[in-house]
PDBQT receptor file of N, H, CA, C and O in Angstrom, charges set to zero:
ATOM      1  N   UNK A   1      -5.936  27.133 -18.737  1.00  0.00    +0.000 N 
ATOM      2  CA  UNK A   1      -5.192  28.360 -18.587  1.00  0.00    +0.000 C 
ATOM      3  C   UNK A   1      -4.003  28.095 -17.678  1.00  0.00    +0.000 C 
ATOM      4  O   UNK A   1      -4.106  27.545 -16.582  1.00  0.00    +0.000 OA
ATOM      5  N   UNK A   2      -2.908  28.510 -18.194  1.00  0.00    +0.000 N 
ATOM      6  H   UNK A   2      -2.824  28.957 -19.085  1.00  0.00    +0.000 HD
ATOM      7  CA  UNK A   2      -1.564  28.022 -17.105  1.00  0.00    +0.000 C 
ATOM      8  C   UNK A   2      -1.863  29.358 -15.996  1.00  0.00    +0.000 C 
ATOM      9  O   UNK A   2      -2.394  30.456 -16.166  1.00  0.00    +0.000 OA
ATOM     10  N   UNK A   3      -1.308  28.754 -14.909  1.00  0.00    +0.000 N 
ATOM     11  H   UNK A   3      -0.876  27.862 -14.770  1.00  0.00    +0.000 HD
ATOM     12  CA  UNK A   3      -1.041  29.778 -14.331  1.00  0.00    +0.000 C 
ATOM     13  C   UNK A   3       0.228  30.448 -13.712  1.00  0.00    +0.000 C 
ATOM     14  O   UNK A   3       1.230  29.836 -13.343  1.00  0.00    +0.000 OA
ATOM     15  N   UNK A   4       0.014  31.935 -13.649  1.00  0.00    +0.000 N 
ATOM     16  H   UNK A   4      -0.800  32.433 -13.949  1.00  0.00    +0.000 HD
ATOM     17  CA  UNK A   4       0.786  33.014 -13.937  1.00  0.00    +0.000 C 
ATOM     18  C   UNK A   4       1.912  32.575 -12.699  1.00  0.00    +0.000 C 
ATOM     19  O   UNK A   4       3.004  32.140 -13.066  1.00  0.00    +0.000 OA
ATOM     20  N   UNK A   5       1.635  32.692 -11.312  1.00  0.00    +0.000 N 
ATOM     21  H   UNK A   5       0.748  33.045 -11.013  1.00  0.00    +0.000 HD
ATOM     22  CA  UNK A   5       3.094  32.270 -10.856  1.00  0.00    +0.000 C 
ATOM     23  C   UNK A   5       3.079  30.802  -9.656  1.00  0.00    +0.000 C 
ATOM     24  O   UNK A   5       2.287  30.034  -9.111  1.00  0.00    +0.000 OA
ATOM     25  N   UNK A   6       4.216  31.034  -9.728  1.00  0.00    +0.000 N 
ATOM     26  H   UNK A   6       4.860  31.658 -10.171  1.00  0.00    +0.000 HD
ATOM     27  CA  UNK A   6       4.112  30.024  -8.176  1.00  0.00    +0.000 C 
ATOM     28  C   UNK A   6       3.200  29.544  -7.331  1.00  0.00    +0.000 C 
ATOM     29  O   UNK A   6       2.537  28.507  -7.311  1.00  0.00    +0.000 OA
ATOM     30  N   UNK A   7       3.280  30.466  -6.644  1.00  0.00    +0.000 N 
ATOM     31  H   UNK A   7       3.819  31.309  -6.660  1.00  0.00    +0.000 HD
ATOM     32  CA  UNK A   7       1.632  30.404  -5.804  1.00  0.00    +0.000 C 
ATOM     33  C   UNK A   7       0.761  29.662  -5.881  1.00  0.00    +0.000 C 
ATOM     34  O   UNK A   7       0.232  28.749  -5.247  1.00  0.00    +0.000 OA
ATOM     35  N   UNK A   8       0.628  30.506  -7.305  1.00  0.00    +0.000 N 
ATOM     36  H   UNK A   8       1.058  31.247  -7.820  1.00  0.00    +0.000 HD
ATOM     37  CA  UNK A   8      -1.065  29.890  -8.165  1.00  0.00    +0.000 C 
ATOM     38  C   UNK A   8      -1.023  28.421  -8.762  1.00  0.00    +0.000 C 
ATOM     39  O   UNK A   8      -2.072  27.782  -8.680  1.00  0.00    +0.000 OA
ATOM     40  N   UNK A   9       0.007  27.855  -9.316  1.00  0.00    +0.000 N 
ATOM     41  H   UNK A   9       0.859  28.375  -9.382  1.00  0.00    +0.000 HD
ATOM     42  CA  UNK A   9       0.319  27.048  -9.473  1.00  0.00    +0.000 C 
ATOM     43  C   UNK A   9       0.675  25.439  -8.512  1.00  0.00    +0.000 C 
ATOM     44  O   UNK A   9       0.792  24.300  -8.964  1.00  0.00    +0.000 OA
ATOM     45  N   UNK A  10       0.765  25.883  -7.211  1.00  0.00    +0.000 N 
ATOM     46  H   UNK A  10       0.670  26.808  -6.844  1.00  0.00    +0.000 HD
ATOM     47  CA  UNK A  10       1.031  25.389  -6.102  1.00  0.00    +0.000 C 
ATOM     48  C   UNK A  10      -0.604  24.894  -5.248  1.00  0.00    +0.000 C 
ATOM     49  O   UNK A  10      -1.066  23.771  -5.049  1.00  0.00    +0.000 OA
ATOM     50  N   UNK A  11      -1.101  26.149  -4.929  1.00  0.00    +0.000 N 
ATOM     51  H   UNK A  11      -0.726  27.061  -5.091  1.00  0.00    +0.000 HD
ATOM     52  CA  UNK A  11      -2.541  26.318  -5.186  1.00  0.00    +0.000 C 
ATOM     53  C   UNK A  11      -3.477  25.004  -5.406  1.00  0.00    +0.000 C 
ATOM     54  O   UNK A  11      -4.101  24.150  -4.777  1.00  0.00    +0.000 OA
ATOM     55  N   UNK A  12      -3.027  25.579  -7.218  1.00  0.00    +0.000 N 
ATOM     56  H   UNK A  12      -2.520  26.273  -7.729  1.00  0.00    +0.000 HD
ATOM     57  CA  UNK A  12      -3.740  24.691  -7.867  1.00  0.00    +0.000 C 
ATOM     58  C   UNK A  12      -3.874  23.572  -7.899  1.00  0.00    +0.000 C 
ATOM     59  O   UNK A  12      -5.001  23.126  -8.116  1.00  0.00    +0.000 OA
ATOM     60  N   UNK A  13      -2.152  22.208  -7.576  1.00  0.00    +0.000 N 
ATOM     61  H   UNK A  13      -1.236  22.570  -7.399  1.00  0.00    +0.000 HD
ATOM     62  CA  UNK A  13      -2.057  21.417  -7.333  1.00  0.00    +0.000 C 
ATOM     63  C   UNK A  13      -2.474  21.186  -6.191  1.00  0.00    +0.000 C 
ATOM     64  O   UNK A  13      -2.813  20.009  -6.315  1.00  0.00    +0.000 OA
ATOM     65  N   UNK A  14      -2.755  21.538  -4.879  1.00  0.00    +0.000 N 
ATOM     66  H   UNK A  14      -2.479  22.494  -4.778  1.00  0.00    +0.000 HD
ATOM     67  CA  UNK A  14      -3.370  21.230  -3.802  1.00  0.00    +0.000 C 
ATOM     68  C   UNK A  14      -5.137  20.910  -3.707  1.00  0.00    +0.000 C 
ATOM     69  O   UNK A  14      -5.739  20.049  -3.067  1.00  0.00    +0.000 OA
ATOM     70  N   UNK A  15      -5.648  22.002  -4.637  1.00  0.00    +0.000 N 
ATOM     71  H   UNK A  15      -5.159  22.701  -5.158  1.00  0.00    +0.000 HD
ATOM     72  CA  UNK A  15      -7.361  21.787  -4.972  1.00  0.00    +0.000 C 
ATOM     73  C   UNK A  15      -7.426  20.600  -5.723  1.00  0.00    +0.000 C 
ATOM     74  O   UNK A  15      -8.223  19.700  -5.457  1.00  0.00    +0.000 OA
ATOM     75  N   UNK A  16      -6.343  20.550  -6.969  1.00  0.00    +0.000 N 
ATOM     76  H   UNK A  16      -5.696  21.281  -7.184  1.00  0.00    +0.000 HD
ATOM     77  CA  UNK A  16      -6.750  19.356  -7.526  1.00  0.00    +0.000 C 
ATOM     78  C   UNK A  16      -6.794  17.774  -6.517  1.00  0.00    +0.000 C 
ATOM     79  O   UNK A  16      -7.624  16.877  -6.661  1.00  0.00    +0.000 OA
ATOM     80  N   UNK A  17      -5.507  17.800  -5.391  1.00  0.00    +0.000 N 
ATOM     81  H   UNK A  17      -4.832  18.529  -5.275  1.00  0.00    +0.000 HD
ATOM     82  CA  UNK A  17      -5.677  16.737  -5.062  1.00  0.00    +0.000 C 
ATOM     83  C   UNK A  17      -6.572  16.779  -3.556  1.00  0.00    +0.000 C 
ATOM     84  O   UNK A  17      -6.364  16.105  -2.547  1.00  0.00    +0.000 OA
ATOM     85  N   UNK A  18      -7.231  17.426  -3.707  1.00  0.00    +0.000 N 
ATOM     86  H   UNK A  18      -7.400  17.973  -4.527  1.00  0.00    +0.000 HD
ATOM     87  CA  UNK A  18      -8.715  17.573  -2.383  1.00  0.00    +0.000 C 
ATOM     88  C   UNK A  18      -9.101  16.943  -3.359  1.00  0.00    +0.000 C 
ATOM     89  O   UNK A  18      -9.016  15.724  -3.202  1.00  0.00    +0.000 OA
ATOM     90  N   UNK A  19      -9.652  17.401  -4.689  1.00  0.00    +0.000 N 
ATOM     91  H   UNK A  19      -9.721  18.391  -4.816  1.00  0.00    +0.000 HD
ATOM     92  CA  UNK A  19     -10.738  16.728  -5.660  1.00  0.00    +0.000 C 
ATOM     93  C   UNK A  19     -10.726  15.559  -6.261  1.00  0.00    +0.000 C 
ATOM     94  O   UNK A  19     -11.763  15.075  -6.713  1.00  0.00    +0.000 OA
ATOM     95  N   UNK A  20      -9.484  14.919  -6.350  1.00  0.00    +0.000 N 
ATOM     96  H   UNK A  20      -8.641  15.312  -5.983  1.00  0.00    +0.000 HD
ATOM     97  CA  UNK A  20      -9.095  13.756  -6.277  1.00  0.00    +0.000 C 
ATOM     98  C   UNK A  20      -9.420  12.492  -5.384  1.00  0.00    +0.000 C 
ATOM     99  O   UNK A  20      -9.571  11.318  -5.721  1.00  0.00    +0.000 OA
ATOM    100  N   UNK A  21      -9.496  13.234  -3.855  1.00  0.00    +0.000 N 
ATOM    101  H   UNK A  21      -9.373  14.188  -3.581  1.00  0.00    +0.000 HD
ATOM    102  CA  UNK A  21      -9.719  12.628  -2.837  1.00  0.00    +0.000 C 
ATOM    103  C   UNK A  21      -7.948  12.296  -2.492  1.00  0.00    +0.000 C 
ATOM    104  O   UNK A  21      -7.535  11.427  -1.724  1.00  0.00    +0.000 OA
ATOM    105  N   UNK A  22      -7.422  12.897  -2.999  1.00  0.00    +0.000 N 
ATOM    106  H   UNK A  22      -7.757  13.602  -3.623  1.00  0.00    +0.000 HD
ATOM    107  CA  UNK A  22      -5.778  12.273  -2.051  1.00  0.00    +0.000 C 
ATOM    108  C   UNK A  22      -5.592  13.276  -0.585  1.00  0.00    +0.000 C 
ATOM    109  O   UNK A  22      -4.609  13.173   0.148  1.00  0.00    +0.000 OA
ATOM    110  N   UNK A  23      -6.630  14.154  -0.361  1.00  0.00    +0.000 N 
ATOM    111  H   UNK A  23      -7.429  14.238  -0.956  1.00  0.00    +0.000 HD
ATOM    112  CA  UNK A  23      -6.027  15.222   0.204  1.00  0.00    +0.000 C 
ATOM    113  C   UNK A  23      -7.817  15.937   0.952  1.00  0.00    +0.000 C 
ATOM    114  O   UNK A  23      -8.791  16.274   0.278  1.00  0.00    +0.000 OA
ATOM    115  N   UNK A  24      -7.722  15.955   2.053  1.00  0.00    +0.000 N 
ATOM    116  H   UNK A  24      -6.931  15.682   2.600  1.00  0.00    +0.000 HD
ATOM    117  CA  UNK A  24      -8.578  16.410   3.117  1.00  0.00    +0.000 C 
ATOM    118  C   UNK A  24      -8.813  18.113   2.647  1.00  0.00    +0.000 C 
ATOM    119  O   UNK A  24      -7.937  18.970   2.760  1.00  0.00    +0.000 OA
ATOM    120  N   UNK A  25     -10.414  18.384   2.022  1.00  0.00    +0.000 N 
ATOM    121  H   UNK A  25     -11.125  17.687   1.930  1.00  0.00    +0.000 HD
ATOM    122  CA  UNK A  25     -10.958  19.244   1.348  1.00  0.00    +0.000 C 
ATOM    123  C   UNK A  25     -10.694  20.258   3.076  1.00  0.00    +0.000 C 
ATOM    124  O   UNK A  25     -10.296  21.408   2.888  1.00  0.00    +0.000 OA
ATOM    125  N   UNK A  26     -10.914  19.826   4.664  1.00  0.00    +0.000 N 
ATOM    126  H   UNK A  26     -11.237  18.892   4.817  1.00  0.00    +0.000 HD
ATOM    127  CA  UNK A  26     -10.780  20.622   5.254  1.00  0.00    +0.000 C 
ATOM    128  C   UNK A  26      -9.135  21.258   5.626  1.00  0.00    +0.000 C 
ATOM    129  O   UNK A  26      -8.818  21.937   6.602  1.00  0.00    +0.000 OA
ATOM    130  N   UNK A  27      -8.249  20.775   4.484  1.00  0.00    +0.000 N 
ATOM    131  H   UNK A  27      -8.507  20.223   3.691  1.00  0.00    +0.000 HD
ATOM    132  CA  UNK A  27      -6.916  20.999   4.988  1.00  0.00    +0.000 C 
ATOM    133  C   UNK A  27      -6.582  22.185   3.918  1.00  0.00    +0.000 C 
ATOM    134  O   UNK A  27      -5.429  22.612   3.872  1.00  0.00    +0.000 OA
ATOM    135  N   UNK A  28      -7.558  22.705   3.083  1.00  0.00    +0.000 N 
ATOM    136  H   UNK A  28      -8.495  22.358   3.120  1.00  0.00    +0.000 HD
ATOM    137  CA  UNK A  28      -7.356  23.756   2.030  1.00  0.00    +0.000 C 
ATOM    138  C   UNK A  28      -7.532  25.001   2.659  1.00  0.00    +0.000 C 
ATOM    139  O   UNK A  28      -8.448  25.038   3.481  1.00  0.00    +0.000 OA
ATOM    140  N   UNK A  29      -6.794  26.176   2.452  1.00  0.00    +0.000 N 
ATOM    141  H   UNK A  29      -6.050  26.146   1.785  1.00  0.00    +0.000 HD
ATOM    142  CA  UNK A  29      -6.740  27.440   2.361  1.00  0.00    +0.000 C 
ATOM    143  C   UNK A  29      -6.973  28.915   1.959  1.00  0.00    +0.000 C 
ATOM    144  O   UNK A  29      -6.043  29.294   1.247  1.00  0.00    +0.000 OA
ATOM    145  N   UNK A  30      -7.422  29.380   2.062  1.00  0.00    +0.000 N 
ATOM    146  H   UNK A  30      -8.177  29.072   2.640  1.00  0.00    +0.000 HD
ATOM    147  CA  UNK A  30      -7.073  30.408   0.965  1.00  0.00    +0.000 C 
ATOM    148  C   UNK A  30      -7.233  29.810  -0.421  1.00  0.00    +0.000 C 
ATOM    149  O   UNK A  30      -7.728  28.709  -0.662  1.00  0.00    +0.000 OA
ATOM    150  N   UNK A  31      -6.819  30.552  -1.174  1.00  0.00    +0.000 N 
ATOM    151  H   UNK A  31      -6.417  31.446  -0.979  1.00  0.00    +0.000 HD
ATOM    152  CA  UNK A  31      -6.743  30.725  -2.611  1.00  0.00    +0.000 C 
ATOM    153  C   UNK A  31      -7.204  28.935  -2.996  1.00  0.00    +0.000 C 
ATOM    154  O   UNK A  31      -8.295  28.607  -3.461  1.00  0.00    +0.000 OA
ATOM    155  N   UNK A  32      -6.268  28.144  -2.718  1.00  0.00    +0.000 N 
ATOM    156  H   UNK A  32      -5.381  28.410  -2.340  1.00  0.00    +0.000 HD
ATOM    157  CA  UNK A  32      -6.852  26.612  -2.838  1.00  0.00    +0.000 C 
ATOM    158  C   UNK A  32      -8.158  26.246  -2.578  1.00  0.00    +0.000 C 
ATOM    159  O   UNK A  32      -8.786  25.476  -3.305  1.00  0.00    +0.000 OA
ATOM    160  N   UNK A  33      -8.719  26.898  -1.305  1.00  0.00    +0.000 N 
ATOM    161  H   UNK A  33      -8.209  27.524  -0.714  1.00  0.00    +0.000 HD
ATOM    162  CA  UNK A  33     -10.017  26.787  -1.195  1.00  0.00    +0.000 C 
ATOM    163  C   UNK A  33     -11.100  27.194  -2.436  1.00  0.00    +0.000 C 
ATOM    164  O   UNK A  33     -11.785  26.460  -3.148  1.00  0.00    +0.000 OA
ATOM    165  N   UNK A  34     -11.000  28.305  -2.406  1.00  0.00    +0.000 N 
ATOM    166  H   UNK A  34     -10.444  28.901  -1.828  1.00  0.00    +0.000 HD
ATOM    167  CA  UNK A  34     -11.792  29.030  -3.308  1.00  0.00    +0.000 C 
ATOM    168  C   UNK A  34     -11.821  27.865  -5.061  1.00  0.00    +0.000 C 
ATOM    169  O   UNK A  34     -12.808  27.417  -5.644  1.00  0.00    +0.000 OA
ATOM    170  N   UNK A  35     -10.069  27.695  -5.480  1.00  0.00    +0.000 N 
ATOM    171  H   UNK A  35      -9.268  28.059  -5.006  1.00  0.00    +0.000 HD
ATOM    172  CA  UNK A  35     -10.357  27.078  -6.336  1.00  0.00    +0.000 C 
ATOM    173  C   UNK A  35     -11.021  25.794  -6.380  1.00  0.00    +0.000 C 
ATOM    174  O   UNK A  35     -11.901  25.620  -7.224  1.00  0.00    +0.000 OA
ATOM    175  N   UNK A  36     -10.690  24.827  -5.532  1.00  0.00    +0.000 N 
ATOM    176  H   UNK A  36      -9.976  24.968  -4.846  1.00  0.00    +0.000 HD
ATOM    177  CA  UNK A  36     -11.099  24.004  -4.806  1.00  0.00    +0.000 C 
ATOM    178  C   UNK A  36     -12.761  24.010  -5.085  1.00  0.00    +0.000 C 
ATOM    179  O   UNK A  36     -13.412  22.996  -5.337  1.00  0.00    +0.000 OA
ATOM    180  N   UNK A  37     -13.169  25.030  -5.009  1.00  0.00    +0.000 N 
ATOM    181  H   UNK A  37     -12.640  25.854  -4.804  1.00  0.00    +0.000 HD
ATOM    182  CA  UNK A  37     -15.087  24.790  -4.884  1.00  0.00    +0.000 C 
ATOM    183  C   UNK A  37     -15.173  25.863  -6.678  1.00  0.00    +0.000 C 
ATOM    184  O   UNK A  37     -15.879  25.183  -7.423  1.00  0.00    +0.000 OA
ATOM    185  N   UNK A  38     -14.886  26.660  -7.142  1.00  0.00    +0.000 N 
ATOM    186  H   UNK A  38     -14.312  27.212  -6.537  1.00  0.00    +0.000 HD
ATOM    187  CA  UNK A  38     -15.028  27.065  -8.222  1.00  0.00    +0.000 C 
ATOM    188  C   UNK A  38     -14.315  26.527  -9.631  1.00  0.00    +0.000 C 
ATOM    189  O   UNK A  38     -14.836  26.993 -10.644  1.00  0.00    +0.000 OA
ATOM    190  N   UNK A  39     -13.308  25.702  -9.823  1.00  0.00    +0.000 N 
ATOM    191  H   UNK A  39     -12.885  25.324  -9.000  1.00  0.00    +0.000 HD
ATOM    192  CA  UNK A  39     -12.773  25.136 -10.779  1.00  0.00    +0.000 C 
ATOM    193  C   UNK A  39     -13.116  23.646 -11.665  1.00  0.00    +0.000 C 
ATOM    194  O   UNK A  39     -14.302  23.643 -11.335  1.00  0.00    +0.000 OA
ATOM    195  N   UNK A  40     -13.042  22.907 -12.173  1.00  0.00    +0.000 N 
ATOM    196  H   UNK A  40     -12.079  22.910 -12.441  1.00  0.00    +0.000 HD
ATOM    197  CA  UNK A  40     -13.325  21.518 -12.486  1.00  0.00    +0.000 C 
ATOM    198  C   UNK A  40     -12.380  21.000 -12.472  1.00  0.00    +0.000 C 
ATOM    199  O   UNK A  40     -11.470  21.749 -12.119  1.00  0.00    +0.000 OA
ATOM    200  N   UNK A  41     -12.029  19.865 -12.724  1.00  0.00    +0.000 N 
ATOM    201  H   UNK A  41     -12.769  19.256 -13.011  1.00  0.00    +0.000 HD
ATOM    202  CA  UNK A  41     -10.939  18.631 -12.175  1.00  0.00    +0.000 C 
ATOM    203  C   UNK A  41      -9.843  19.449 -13.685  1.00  0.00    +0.000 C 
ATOM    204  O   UNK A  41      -8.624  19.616 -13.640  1.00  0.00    +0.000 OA
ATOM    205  N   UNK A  42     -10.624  19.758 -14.680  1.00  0.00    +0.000 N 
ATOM    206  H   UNK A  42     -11.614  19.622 -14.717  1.00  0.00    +0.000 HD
ATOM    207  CA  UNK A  42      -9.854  19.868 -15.565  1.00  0.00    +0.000 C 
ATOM    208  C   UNK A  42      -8.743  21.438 -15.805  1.00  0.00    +0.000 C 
ATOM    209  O   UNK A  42      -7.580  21.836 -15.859  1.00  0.00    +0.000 OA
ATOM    210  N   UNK A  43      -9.727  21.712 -15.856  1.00  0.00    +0.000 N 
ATOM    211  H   UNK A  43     -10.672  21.388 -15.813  1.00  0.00    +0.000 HD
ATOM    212  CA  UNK A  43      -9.277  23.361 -15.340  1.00  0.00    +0.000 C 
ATOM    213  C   UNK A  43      -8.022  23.604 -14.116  1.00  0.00    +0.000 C 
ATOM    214  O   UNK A  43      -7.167  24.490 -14.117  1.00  0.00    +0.000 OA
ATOM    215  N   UNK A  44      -8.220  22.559 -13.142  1.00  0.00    +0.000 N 
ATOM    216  H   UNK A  44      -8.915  21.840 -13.141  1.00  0.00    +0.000 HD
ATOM    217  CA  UNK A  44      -7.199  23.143 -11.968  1.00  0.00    +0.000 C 
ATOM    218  C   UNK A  44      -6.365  21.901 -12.617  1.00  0.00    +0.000 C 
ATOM    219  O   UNK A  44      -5.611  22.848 -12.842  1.00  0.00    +0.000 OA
ATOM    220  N   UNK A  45      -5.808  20.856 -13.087  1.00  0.00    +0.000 N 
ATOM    221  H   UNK A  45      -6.420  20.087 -12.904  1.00  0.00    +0.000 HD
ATOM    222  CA  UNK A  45      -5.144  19.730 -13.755  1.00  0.00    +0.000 C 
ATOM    223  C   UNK A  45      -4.116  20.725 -14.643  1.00  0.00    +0.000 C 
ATOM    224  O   UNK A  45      -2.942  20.866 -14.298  1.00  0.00    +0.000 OA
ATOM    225  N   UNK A  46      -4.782  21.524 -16.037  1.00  0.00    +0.000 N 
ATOM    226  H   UNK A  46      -5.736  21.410 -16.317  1.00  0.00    +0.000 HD
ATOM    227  CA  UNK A  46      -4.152  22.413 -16.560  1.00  0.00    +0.000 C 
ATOM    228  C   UNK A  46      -3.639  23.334 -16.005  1.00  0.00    +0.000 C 
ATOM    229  O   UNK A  46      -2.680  23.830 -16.596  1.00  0.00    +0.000 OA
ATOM    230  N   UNK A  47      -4.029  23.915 -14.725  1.00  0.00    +0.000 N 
ATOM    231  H   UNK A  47      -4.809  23.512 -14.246  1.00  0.00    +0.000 HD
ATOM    232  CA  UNK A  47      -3.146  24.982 -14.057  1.00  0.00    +0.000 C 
ATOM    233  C   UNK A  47      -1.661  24.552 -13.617  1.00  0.00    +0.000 C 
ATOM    234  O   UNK A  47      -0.486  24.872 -13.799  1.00  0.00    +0.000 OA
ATOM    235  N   UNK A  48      -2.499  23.572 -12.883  1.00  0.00    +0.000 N 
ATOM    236  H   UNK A  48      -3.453  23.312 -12.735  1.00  0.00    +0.000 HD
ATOM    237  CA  UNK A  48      -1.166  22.889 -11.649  1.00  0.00    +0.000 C 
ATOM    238  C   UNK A  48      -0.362  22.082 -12.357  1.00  0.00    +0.000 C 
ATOM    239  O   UNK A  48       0.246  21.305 -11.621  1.00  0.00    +0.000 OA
ATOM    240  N   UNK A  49      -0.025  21.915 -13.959  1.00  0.00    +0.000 N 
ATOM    241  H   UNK A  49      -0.519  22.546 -14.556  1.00  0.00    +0.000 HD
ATOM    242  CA  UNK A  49       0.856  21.465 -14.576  1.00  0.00    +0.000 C 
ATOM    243  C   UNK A  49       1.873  21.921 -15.224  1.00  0.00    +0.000 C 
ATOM    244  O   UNK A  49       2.773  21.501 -15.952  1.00  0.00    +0.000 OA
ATOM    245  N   UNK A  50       1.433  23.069 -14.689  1.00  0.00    +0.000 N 
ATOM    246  H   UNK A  50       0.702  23.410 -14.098  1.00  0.00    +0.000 HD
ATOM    247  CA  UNK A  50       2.596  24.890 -15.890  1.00  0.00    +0.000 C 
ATOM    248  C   UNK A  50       3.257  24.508 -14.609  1.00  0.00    +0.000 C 
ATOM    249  O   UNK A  50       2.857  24.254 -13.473  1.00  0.00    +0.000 OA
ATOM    250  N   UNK A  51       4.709  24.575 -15.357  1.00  0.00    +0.000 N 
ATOM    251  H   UNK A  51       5.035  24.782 -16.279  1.00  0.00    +0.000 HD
ATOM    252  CA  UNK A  51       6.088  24.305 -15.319  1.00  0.00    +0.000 C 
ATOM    253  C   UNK A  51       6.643  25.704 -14.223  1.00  0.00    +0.000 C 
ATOM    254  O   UNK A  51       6.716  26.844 -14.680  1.00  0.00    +0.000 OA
ATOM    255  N   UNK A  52       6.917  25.455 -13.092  1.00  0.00    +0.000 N 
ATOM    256  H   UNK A  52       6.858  24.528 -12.721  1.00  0.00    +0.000 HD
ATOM    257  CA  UNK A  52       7.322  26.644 -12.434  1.00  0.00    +0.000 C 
ATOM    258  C   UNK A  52       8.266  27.421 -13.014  1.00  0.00    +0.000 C 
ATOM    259  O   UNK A  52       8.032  28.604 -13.261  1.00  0.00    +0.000 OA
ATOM    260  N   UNK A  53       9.325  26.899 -13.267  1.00  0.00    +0.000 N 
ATOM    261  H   UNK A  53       9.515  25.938 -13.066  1.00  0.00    +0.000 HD
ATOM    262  CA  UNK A  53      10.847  27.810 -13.846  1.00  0.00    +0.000 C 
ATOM    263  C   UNK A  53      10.646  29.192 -14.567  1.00  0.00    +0.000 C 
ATOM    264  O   UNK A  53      10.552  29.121 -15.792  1.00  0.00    +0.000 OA
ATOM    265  N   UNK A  54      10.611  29.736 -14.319  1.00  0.00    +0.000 N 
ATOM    266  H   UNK A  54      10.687  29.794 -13.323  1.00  0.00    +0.000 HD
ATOM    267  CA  UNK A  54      10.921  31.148 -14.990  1.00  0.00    +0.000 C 
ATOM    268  C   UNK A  54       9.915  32.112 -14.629  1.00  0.00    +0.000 C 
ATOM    269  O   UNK A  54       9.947  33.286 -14.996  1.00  0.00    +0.000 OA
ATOM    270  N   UNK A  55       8.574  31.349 -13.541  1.00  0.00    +0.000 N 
ATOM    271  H   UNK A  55       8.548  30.395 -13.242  1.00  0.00    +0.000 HD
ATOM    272  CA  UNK A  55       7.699  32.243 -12.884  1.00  0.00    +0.000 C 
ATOM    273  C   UNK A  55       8.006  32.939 -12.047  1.00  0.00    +0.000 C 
ATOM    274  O   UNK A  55       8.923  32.578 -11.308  1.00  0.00    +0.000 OA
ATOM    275  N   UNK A  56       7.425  34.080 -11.858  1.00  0.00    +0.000 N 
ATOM    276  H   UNK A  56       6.681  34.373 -12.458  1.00  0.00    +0.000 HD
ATOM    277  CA  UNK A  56       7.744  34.848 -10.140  1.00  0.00    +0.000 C 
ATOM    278  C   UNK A  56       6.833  34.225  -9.425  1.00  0.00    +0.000 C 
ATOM    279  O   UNK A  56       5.768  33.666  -9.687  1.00  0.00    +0.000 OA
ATOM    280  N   UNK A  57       7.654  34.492  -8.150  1.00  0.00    +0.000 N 
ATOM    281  H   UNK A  57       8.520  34.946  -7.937  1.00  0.00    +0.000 HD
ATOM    282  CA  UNK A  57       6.993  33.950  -6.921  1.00  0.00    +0.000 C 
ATOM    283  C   UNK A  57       5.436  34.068  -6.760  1.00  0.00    +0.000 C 
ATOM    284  O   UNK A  57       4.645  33.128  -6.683  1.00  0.00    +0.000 OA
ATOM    285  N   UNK A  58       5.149  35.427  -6.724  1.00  0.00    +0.000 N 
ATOM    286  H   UNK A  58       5.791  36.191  -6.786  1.00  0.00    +0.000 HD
ATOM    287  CA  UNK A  58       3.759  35.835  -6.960  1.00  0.00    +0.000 C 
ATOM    288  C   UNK A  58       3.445  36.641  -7.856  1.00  0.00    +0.000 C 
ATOM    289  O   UNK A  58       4.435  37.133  -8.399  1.00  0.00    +0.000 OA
ATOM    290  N   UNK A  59       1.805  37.228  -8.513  1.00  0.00    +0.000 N 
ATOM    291  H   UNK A  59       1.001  36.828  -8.073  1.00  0.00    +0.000 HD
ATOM    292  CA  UNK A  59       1.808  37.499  -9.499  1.00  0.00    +0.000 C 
ATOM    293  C   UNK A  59       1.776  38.588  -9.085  1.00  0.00    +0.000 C 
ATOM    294  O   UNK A  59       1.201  38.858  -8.030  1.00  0.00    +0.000 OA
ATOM    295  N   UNK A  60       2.625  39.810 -10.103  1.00  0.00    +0.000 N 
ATOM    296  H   UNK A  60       3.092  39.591 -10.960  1.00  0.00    +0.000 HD
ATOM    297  CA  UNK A  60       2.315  41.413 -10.194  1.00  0.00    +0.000 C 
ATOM    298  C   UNK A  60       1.246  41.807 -10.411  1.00  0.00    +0.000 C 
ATOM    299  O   UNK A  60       0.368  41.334 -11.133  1.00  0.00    +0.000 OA
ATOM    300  N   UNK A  61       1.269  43.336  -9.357  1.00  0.00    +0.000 N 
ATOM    301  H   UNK A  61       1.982  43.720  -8.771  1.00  0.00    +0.000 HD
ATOM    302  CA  UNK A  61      -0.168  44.316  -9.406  1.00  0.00    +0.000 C 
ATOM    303  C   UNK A  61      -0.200  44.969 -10.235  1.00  0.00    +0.000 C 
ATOM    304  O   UNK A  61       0.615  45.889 -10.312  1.00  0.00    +0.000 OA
ATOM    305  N   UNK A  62      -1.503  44.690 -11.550  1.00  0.00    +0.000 N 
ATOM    306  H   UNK A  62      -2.165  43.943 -11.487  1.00  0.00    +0.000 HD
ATOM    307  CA  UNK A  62      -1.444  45.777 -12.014  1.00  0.00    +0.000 C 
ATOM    308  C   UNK A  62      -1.296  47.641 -11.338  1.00  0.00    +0.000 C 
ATOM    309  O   UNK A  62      -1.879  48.148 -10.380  1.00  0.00    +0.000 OA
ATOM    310  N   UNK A  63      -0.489  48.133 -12.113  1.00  0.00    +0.000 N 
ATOM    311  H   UNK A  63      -0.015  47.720 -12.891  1.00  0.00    +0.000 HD
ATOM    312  CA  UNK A  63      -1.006  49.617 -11.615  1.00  0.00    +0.000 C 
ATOM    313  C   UNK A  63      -1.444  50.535 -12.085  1.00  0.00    +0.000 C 
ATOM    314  O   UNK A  63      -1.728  51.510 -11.390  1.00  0.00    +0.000 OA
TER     315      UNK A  63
């Protein structure tokens, strides 16, 4: 599933490389965290590869 903006996408590349081992699982955050322990290598790989350009910064609330 790509994901919707920036953020998430940013995120995503950070969990993936805790799970990798390039990157200290205690240096994750927020939202990274969470994905970080709920996602698979593959799942956050496909996120953190959607192309930023034309995303918003963060994602809109539904209302």
């Amino acid at each position: 599933m790509p994901a919707k903006s920036k953020k998430q996408q940013m995120a995503a590349g950070a969990a993936l490389a805790a799970k990798r081992g390039k990157r200290k699982k205690s240096s994750l955050k927020g939202a990274s965290k969470g994905m970080y322990e709920s996602m698979s290598k593959t799942e956050l790989r496909r996120m953190a590869k959607t192309k930023r350009k034309g995303k918003p910064t963060r994602k809109q609330k539904k209302r």
